[in-house]
Backbone as ProteinMPNN parsed JSONL, in Angstrom:
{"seq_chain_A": "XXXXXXXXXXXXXXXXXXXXXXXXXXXXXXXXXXXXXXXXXXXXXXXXXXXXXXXXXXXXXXXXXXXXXXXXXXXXXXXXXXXXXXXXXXXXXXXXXXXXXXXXXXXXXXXXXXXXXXXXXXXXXXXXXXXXXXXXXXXXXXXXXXXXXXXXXXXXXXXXXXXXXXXXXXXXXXXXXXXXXXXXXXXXXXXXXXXXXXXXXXXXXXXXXX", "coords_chain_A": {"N_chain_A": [[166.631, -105.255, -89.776], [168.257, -102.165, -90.444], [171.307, -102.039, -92.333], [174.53, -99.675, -92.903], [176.958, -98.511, -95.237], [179.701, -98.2, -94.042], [181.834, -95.058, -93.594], [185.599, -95.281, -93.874], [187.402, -93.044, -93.827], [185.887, -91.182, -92.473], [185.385, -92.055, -90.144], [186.677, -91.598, -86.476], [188.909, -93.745, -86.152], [189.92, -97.14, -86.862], [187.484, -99.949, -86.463], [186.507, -103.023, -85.3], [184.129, -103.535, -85.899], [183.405, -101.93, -88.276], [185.129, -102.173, -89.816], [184.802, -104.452, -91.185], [184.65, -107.182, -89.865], [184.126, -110.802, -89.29], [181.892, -113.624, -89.384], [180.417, -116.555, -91.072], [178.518, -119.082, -90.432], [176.97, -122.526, -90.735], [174.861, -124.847, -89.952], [174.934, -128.811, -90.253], [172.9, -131.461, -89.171], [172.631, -134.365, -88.5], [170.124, -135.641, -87.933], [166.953, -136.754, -86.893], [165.701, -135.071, -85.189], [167.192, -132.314, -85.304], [166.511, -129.746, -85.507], [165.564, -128.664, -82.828], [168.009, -129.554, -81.899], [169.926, -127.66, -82.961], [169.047, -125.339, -82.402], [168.737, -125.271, -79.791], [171.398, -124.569, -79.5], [172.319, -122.456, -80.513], [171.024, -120.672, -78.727], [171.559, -121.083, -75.895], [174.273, -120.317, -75.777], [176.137, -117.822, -74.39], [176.436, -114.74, -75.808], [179.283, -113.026, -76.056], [180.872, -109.994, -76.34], [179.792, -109.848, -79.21], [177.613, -110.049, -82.044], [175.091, -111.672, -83.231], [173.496, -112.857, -85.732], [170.572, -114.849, -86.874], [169.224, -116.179, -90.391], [167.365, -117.893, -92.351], [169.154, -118.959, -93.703], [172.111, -119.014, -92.461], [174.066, -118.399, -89.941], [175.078, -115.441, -89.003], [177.978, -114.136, -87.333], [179.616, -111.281, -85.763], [182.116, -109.342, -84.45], [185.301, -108.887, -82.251], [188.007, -111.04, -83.485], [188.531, -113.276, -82.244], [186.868, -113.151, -79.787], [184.561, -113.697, -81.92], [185.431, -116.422, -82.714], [185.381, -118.114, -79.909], [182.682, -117.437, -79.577], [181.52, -119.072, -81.503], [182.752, -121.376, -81.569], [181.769, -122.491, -79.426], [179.018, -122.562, -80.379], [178.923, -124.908, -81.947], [180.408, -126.92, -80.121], [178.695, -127.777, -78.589], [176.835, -128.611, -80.38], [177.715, -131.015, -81.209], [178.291, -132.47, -79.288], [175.816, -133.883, -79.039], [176.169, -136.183, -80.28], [175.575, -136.614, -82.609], [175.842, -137.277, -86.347], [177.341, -134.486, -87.845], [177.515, -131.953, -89.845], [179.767, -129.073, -90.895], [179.093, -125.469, -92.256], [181.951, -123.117, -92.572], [182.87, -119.819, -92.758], [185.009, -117.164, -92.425], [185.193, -113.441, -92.977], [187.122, -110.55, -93.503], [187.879, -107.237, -93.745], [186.184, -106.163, -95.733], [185.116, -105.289, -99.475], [182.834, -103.031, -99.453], [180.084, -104.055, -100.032], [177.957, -104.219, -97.897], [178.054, -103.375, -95.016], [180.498, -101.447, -94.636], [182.821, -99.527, -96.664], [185.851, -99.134, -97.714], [188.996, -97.672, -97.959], [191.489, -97.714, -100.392], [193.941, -100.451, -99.237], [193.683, -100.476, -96.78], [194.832, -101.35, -93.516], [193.966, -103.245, -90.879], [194.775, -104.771, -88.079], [194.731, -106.698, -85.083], [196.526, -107.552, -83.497], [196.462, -109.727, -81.776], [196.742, -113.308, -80.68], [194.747, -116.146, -81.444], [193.1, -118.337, -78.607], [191.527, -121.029, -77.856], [189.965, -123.002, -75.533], [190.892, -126.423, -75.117], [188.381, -128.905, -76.33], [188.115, -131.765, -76.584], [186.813, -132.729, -78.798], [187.162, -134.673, -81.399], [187.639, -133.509, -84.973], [187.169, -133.6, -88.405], [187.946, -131.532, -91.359], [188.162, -129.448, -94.264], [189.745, -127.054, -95.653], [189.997, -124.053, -97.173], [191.806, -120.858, -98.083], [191.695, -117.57, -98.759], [193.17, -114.805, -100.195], [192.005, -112.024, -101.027], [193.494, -109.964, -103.341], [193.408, -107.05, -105.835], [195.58, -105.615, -107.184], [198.786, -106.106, -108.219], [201.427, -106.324, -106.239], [204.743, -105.118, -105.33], [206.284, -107.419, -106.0], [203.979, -109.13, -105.161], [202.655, -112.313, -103.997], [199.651, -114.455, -103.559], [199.906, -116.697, -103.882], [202.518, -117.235, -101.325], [201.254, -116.452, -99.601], [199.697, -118.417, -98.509], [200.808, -120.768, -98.711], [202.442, -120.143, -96.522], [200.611, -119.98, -94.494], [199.386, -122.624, -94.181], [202.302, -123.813, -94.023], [201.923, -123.666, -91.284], [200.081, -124.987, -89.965], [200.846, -127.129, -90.195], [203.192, -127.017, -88.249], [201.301, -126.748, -85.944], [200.572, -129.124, -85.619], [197.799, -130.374, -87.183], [197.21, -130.59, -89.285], [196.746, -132.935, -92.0], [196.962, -133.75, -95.185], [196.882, -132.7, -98.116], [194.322, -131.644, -100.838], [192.693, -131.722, -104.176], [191.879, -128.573, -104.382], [191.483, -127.67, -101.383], [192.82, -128.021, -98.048], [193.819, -130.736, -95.698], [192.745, -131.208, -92.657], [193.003, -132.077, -89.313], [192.111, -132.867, -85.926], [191.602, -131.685, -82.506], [188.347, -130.238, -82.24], [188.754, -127.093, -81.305], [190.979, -126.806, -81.614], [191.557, -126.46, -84.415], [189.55, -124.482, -85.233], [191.053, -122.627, -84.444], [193.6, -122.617, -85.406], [192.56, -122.255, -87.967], [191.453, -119.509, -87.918], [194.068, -118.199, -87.036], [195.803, -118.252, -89.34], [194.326, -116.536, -90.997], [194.35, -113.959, -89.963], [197.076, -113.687, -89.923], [197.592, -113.587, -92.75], [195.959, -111.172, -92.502], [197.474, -109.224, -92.29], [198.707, -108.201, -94.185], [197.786, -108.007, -96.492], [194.39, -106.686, -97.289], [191.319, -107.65, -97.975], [190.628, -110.787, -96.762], [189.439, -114.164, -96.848], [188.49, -116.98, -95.169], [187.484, -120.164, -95.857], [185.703, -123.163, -94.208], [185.193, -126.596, -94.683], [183.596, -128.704, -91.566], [183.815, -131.832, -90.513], [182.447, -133.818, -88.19], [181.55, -136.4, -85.984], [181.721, -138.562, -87.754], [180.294, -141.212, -89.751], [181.796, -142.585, -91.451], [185.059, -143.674, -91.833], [187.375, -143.481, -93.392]], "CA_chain_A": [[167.642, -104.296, -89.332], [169.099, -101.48, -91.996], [172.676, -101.692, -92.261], [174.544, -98.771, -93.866], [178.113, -98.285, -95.779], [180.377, -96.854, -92.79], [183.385, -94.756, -94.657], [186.268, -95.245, -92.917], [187.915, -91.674, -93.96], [185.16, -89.824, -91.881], [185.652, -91.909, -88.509], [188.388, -91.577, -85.973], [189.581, -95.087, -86.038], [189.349, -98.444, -87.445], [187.301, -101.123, -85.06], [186.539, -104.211, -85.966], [182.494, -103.419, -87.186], [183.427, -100.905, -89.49], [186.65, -102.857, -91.535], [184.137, -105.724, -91.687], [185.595, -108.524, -89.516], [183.249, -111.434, -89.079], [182.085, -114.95, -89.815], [179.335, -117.004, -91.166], [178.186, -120.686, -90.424], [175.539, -123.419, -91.145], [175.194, -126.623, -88.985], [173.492, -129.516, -90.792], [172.915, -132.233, -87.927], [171.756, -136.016, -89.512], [169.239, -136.08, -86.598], [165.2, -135.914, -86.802], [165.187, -133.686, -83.957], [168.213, -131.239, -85.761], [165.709, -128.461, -85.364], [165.967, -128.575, -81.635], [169.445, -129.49, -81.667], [170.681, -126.283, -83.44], [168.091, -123.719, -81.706], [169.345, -125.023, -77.955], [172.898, -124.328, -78.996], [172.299, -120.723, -80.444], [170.22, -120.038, -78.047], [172.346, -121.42, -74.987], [175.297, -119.855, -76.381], [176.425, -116.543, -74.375], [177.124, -113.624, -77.03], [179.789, -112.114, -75.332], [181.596, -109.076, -77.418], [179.257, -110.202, -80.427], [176.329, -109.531, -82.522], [174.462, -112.555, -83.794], [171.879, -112.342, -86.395], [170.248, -115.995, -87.827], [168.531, -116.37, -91.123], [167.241, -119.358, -92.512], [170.056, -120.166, -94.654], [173.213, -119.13, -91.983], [174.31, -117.588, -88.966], [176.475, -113.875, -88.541], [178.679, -113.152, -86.436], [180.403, -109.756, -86.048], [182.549, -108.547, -82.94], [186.772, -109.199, -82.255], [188.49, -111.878, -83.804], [188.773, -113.99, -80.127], [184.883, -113.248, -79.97], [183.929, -114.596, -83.113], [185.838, -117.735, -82.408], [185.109, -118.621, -79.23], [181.593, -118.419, -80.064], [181.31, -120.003, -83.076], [183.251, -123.033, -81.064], [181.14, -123.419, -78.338], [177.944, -123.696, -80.254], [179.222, -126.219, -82.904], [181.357, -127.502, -79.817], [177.081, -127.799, -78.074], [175.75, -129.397, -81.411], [178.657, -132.087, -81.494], [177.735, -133.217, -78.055], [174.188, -134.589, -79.057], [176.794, -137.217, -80.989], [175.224, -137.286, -83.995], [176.831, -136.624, -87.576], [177.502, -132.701, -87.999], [178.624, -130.904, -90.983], [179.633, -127.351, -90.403], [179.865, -124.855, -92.975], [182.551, -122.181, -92.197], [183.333, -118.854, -93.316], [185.666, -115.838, -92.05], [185.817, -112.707, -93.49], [187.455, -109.529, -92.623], [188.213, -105.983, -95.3], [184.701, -106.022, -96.8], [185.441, -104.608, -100.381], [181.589, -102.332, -99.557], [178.705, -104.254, -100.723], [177.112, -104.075, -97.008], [178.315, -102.84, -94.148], [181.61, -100.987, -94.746], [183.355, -99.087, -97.623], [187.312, -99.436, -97.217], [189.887, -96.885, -99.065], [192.515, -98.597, -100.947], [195.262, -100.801, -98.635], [193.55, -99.767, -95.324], [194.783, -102.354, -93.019], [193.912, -103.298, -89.391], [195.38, -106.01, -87.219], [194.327, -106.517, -83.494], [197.897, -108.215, -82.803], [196.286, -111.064, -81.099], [196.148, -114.661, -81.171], [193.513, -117.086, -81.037], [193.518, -119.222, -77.97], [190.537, -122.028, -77.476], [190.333, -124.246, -74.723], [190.196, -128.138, -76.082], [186.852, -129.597, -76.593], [187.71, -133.196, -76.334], [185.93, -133.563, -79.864], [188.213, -134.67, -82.959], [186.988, -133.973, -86.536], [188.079, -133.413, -89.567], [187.966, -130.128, -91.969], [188.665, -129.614, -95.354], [190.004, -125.773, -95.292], [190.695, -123.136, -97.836], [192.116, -119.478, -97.822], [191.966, -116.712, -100.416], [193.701, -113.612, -100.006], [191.574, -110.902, -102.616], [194.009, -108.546, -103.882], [193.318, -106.615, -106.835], [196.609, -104.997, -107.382], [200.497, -106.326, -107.993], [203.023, -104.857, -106.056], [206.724, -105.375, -104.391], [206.095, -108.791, -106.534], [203.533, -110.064, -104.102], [202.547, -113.898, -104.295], [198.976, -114.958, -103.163], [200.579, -118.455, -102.769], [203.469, -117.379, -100.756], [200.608, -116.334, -97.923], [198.781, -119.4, -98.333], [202.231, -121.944, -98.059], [202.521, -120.02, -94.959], [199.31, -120.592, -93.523], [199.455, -124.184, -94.627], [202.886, -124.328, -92.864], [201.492, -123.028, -89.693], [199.193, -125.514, -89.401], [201.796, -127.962, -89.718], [203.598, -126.396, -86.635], [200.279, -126.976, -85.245], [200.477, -130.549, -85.801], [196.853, -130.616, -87.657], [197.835, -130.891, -90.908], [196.725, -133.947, -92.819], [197.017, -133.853, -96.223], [196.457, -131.742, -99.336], [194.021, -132.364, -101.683], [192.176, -130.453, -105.046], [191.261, -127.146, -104.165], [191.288, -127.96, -100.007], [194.176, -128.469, -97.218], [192.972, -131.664, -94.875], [192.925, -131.269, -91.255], [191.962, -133.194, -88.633], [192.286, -132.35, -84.406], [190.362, -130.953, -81.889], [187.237, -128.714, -82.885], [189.073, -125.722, -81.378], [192.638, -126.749, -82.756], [191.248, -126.756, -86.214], [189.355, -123.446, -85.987], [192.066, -121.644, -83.842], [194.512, -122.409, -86.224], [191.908, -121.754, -89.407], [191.794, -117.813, -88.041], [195.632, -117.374, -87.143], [196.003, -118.119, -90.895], [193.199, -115.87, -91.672], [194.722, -112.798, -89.341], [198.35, -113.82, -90.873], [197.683, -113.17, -94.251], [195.448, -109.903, -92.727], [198.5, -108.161, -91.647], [199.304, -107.663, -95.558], [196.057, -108.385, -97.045], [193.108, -105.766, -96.59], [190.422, -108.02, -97.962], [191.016, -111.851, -96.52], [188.394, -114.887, -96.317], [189.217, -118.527, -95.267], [186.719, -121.218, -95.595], [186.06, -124.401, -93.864], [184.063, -127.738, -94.22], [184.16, -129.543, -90.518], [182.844, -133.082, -90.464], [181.936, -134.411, -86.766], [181.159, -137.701, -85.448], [181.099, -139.086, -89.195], [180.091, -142.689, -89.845], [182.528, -143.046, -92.817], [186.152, -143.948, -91.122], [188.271, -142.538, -93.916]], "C_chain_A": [[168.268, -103.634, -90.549], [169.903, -101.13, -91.39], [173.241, -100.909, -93.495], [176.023, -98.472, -93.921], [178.845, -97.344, -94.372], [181.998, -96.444, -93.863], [184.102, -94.372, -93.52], [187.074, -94.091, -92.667], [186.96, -91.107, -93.338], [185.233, -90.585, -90.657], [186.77, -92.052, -88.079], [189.154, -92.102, -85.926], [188.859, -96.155, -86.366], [188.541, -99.189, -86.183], [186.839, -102.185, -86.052], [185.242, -104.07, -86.422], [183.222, -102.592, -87.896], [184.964, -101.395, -90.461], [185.835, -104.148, -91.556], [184.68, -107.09, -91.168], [184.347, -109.286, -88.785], [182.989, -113.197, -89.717], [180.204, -115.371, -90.046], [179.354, -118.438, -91.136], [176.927, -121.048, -90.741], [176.098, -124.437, -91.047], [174.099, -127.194, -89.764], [173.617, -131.282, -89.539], [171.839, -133.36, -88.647], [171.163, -136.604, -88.508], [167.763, -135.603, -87.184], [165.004, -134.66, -86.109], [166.833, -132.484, -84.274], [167.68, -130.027, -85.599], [166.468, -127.806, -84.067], [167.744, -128.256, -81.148], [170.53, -127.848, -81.623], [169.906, -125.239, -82.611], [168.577, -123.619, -80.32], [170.392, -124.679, -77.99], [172.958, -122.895, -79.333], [171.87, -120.217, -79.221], [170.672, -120.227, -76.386], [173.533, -121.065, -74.683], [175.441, -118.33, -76.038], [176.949, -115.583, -75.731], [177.988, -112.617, -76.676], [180.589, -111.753, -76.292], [181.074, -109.579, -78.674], [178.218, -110.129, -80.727], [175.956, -110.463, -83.172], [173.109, -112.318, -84.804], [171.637, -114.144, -87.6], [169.281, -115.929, -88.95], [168.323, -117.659, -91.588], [167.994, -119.785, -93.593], [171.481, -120.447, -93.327], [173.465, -118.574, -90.369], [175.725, -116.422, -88.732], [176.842, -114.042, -87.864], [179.467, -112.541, -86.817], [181.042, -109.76, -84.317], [184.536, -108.935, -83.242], [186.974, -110.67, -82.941], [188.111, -113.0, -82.746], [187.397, -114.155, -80.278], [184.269, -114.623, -80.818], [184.058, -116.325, -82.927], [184.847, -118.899, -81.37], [183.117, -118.671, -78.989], [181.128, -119.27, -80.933], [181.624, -121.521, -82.397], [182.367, -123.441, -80.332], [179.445, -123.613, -79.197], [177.978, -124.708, -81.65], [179.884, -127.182, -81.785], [179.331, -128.798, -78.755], [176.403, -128.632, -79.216], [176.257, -130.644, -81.572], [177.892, -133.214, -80.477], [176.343, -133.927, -78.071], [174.902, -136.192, -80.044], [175.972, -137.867, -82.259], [176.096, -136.52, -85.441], [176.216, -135.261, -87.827], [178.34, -132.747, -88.974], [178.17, -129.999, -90.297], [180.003, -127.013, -91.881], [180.495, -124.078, -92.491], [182.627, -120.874, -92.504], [183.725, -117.706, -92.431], [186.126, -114.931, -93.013], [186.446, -111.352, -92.981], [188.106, -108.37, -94.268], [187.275, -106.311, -95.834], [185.241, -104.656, -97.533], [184.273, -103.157, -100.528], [180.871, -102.841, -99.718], [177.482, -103.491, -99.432], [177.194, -102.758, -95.856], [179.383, -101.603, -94.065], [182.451, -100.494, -96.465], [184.928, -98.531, -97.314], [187.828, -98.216, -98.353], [190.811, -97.459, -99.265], [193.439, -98.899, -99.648], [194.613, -100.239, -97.535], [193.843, -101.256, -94.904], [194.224, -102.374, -91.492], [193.983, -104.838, -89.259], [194.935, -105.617, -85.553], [195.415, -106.907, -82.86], [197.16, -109.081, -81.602], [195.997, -112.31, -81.635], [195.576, -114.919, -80.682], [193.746, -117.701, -79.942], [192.021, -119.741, -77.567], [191.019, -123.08, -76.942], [189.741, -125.502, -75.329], [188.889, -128.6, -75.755], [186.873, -130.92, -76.26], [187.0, -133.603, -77.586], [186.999, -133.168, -81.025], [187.405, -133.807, -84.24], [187.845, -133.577, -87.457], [187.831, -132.535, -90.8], [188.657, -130.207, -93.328], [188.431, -127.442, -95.593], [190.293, -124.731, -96.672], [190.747, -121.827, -97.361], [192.374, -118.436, -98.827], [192.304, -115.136, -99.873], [193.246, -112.828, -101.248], [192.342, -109.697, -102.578], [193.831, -108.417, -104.948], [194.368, -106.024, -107.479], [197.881, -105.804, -106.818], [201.023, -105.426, -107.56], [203.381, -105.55, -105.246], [206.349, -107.155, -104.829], [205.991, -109.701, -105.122], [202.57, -111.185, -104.781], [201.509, -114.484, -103.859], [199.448, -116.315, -102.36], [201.603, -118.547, -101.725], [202.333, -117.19, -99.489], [199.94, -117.616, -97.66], [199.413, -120.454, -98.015], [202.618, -121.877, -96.651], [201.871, -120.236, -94.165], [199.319, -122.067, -93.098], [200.684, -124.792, -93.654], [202.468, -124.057, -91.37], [200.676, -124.369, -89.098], [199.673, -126.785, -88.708], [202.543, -128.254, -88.249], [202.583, -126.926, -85.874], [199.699, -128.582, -84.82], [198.791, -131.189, -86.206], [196.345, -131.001, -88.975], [197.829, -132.671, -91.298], [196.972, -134.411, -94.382], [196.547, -132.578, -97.244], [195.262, -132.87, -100.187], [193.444, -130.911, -103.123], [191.582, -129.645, -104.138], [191.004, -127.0, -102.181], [192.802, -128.54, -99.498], [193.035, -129.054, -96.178], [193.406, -131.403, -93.699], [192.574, -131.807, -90.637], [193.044, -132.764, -87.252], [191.152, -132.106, -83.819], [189.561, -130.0, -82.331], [187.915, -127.191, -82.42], [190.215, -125.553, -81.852], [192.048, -126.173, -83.706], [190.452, -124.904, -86.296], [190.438, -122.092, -85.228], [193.401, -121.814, -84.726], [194.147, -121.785, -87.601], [192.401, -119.882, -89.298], [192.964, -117.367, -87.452], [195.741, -117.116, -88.529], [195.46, -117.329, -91.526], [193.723, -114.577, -91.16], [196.052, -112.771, -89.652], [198.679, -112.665, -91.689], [197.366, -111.726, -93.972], [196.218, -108.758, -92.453], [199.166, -107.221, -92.849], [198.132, -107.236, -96.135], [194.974, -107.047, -96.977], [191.922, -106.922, -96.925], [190.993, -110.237, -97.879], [189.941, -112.664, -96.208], [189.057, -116.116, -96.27], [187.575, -119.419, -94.994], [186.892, -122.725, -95.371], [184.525, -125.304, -94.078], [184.397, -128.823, -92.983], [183.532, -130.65, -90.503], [183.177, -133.488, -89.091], [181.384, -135.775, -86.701], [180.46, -138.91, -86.67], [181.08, -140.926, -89.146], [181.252, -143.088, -90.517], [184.229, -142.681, -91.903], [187.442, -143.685, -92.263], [187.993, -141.843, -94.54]], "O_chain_A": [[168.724, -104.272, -91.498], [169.906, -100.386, -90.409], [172.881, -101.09, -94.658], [176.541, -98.171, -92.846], [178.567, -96.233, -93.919], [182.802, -97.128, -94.496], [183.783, -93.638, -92.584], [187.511, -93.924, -91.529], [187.07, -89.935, -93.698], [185.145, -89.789, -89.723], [187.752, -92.449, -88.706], [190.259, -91.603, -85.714], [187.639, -96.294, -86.283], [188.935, -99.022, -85.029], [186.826, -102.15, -87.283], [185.107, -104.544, -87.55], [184.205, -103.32, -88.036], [185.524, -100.948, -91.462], [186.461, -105.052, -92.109], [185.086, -107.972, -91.925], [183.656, -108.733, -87.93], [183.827, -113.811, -90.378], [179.196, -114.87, -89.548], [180.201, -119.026, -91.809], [175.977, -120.302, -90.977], [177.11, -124.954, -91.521], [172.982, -126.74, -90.012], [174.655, -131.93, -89.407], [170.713, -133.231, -89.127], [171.414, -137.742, -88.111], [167.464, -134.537, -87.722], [164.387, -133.624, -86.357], [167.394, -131.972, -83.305], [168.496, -129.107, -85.539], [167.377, -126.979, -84.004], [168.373, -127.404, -80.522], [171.311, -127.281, -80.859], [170.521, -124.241, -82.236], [168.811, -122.585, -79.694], [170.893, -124.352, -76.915], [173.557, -122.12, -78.588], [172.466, -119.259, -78.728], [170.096, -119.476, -75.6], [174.019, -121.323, -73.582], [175.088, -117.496, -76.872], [177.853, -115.933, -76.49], [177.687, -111.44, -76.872], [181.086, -112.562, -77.076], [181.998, -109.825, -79.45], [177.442, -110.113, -79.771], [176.56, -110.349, -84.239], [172.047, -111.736, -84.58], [172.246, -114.466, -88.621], [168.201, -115.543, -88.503], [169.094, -118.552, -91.235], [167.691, -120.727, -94.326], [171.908, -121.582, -93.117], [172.387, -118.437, -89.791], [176.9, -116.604, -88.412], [175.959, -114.301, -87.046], [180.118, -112.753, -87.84], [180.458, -110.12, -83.295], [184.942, -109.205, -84.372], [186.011, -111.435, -82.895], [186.956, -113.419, -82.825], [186.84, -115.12, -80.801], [183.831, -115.753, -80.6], [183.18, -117.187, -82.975], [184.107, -119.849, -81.629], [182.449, -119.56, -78.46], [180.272, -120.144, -80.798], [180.973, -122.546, -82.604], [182.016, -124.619, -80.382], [178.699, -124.528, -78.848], [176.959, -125.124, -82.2], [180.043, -128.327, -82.207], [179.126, -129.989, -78.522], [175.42, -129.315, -78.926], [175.502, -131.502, -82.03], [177.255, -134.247, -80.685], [175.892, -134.485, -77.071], [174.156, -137.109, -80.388], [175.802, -139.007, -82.692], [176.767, -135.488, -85.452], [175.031, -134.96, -87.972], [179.441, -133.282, -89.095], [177.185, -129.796, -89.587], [180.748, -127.66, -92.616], [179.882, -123.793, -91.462], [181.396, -120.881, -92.459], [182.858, -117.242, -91.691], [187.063, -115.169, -93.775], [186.155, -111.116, -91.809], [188.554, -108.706, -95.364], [187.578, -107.028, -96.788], [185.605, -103.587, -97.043], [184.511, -102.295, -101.373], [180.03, -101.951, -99.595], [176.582, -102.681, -99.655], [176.647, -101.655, -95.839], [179.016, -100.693, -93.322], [182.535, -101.372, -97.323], [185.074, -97.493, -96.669], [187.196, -97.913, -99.365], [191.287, -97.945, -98.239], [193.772, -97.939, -98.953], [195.17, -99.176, -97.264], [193.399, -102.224, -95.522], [194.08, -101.261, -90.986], [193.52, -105.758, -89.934], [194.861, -104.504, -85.031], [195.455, -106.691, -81.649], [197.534, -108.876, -80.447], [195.314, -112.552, -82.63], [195.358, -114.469, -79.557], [194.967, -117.858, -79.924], [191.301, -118.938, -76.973], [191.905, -123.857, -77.3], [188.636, -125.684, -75.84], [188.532, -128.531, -74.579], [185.89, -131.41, -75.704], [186.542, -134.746, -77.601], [187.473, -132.105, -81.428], [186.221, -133.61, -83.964], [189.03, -133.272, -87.327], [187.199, -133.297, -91.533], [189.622, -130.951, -93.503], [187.396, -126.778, -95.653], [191.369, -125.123, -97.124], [190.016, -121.459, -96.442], [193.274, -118.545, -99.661], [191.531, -114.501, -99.156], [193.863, -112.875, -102.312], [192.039, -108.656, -101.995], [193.969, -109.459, -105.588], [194.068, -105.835, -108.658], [198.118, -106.116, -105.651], [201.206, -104.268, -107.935], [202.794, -106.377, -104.549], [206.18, -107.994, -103.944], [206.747, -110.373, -104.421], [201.901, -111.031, -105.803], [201.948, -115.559, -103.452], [199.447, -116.777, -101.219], [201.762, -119.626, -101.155], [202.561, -117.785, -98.436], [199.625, -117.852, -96.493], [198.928, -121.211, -97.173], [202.949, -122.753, -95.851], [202.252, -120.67, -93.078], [199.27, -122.538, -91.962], [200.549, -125.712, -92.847], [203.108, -124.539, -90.436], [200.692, -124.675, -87.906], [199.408, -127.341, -87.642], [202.517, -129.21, -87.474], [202.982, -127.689, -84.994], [198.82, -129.002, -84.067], [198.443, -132.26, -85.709], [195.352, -131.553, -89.447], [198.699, -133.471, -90.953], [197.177, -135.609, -94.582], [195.859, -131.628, -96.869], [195.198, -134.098, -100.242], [193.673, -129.702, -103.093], [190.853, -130.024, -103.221], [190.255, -126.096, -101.81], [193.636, -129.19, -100.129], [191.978, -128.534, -95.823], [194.633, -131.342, -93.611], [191.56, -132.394, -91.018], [194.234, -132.459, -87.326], [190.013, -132.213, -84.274], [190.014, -128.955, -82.798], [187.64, -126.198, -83.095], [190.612, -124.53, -82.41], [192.18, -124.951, -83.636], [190.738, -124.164, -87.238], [190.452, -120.9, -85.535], [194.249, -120.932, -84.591], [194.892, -121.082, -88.283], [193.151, -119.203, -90.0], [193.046, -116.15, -87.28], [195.776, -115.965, -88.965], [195.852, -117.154, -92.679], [193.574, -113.75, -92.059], [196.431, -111.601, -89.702], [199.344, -111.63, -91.65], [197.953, -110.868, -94.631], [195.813, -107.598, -92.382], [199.789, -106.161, -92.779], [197.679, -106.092, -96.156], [195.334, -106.428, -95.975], [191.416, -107.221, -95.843], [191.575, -110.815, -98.796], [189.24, -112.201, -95.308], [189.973, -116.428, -97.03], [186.784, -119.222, -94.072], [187.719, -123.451, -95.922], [183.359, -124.999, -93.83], [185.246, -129.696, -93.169], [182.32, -130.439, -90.471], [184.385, -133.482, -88.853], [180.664, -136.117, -87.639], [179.479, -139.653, -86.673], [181.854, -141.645, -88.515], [181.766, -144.109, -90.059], [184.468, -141.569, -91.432], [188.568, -143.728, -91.766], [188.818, -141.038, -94.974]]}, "name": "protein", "num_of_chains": 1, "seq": "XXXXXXXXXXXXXXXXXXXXXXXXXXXXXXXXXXXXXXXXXXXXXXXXXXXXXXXXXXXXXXXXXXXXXXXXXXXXXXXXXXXXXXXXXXXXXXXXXXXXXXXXXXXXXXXXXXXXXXXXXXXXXXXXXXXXXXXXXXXXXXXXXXXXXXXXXXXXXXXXXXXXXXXXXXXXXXXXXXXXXXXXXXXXXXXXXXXXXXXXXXXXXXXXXX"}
């Protein structure tokens, strides 16, 4: 598929393909039959308001915030359920600086003014989260860390919040707590932000008890 720079000064309005709002994962499943595992849950996995595209390192998605989520949950929430140990990798981004898809003009923002809401899973785990707000430019003495304390408290609020550690904030809840709180924090920051990514590592049904 050839994808091509959309400039946002020549269309009528922002949407969510063209400011670059999207996510990438990679399930590693400590099963022989992990093949299977992962192909029945993509592949079982309505794509509603979303554009999926798998390569053999990750999996895209593109479409609304809400979208993105609620698929992303159900087929990590589909790979859990075979109860074997799952890592997830995570990634949300949104304000692509151009490389691919989208070419932004300085400070363009867009917000959808909605929150996340995922219904509980019934499956715990535990996440090791970061969030990076890329601005290239100081101004009105703004604070990377002041968006990221806030996130961090949010999660708190959220009562998911386990611990800090180097370079990662620990979480641990339900699989849709944990990523419905990951992208409030991630749509937070995007209200200031133009270019915002938060990454997560989720561990599932792990042998190792702390």
């Amino acid at each position: 598929m050839t994808q091509h720079f959309i400039d946002i000064k020549s269309t009528q309005s922002i949407t969510h393909n063209n400011f670059g709002i999207g996510a990438r994962f990679t399930v590693n499943v400590m099963s022989d039959d992990y093949i299977s595992i992962i192909l029945s849950a993509l592949e079982n996995t309505p794509k509603k308001d979303v554009d999926v595209i798998t390569d053999p390192v990750s999996t895209y998605v593109t479409g609304n915030e809400q979208a993105i989520c609620e698929y992303i949950c159900s087929v990590i929430h589909k790979i859990a359920s075979s109860h074997h140990h799952v890592s997830v990798s995570l990634m949300l981004s949104r304000g692509c600086p151009g490389e691919v898809t989208c070419q932004l003009p300085d400070d363009t923002l867009f917000t959808s003014n909605q929150s996340i809401t995922l219904a509980p899973t019934g499956i715990n785990v535990l996440a090791q989260w970061s969030l990076y707000p890329l601005i290239d430019t100081i101004k009105d003495n703004y604070s990377h860390m002041t968006d990221i304390y806030s996130a961090i408290e949010y999660t708190k609020q959220k009562k998911i919040y386990k611990r800090s550690h180097h370079y990662v904030t620990e979480l641990q809840g339900d699989l849709s707590a944990i990523i419905e709180t990951i992208a409030s924090g991630w749509l937070m920051v995007g209200r200031t932000v133009q270019h915002v990514t938060t990454h997560a590592t989720i561990s599932i049904n792990s042998p190792s008890k702390n």
